[in-house]
C-alpha positions in Angstrom: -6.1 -11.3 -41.0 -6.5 -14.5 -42.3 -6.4 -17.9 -41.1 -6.2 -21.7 -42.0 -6.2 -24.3 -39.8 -4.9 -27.8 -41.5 -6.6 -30.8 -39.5 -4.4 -33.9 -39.9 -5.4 -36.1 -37.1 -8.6 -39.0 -37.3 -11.5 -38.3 -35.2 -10.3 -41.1 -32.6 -7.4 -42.2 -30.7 -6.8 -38.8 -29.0 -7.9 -35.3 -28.3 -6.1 -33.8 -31.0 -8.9 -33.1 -33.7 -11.4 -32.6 -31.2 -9.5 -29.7 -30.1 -8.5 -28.2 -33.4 -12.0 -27.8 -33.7 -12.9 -26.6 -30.3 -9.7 -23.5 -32.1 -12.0 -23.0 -34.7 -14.9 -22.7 -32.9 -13.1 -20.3 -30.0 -12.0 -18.3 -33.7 -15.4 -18.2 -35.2 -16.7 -16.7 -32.3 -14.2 -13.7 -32.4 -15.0 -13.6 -36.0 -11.9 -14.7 -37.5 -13.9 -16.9 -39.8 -11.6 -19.9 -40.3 -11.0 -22.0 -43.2 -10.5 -25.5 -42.5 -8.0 -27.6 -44.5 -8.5 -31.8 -44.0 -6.1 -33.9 -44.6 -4.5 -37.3 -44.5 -6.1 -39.1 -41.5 -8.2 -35.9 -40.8 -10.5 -36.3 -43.5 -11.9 -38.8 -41.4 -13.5 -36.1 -39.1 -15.5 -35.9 -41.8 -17.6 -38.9 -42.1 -20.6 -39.3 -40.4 -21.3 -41.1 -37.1 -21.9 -44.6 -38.7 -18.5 -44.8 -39.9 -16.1 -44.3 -36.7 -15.5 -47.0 -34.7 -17.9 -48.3 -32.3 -15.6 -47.7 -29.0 -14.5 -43.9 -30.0 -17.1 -40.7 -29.0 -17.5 -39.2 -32.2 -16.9 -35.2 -33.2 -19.7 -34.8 -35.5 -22.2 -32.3 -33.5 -18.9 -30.2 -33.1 -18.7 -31.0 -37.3 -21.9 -29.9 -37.7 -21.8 -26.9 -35.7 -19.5 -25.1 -37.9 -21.9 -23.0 -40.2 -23.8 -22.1 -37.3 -20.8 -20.6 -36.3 -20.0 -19.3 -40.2 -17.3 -21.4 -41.1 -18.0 -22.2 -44.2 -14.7 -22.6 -46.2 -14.2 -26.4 -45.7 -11.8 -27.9 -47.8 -10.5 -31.5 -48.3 -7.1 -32.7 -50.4 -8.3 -35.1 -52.8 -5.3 -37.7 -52.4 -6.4 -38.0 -48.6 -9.9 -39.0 -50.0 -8.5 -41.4 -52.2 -5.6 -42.9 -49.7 -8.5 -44.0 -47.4 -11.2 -44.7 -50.3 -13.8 -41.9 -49.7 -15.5 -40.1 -51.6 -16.5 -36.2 -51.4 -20.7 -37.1 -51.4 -19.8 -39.6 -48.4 -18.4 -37.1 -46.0 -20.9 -35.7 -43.9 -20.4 -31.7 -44.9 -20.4 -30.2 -47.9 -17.0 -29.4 -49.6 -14.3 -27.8 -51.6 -12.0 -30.7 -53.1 -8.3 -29.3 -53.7 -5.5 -31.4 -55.4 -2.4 -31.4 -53.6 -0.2 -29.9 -56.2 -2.4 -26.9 -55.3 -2.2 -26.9 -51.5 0.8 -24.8 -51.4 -0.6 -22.4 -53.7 -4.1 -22.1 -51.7 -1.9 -22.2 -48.3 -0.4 -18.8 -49.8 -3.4 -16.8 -49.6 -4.0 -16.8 -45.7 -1.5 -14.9 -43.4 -1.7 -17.6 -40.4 -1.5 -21.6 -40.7 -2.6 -23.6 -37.4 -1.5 -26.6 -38.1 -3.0 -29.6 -36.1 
């Protein structure tokens, strides 16, 4: 069975992404493989340390702990890049850019949505 978790929430001001991540990880290990969906404010999980603001703890070693634990399909919707002015070669992972006309078709293909 497949599953895709959409991550809507930034990195700071509550607990949420941290633990829609801590759901991925928890999935990975039962290998259910995840694929991870970012957008709107949660393609800000994605940048790197530098770029979150200096009161907030960070998620990036939970970030960068995802291939150790084989997720590997990260994606990204490009208008969320764009809405906050980021680029793809600034986020701190590497990933699959997706348009947002397609989202509904790419949602399509998994048999469970967590959305977050």
């Amino acid at each position: 069975m497949s599953c895709l978790m959409i991550l809507t929430h930034a990195p700071y001001g509550s607990r949420n992404a941290k633990e829609s991540l801590d759901v991925a990880l928890v999935l990975a290990a039962f290998e259910q493989q995840p694929a991870l969906l970012f957008v709107d404010e949660g393609v800000l999980q994605l940048l790197p340390n530098s770029q979150t603001p200096s009161l907030h703890k960070h998620i990036g070693k939970i970030i960068s702990a995802l291939e150790m634990y084989d997720i590997n399909e990260i994606w990204v919707e490009q208008e969320s890049l764009d809405l906050f002015g980021i680029s793809e070669d600034e986020l701190s992972q590497s990933v699959t850019v997706i348009t947002r006309s397609n989202v509904a078709q790419f949602c399509a293909q998994y048999d469970q949505h967590l959305v977050f």
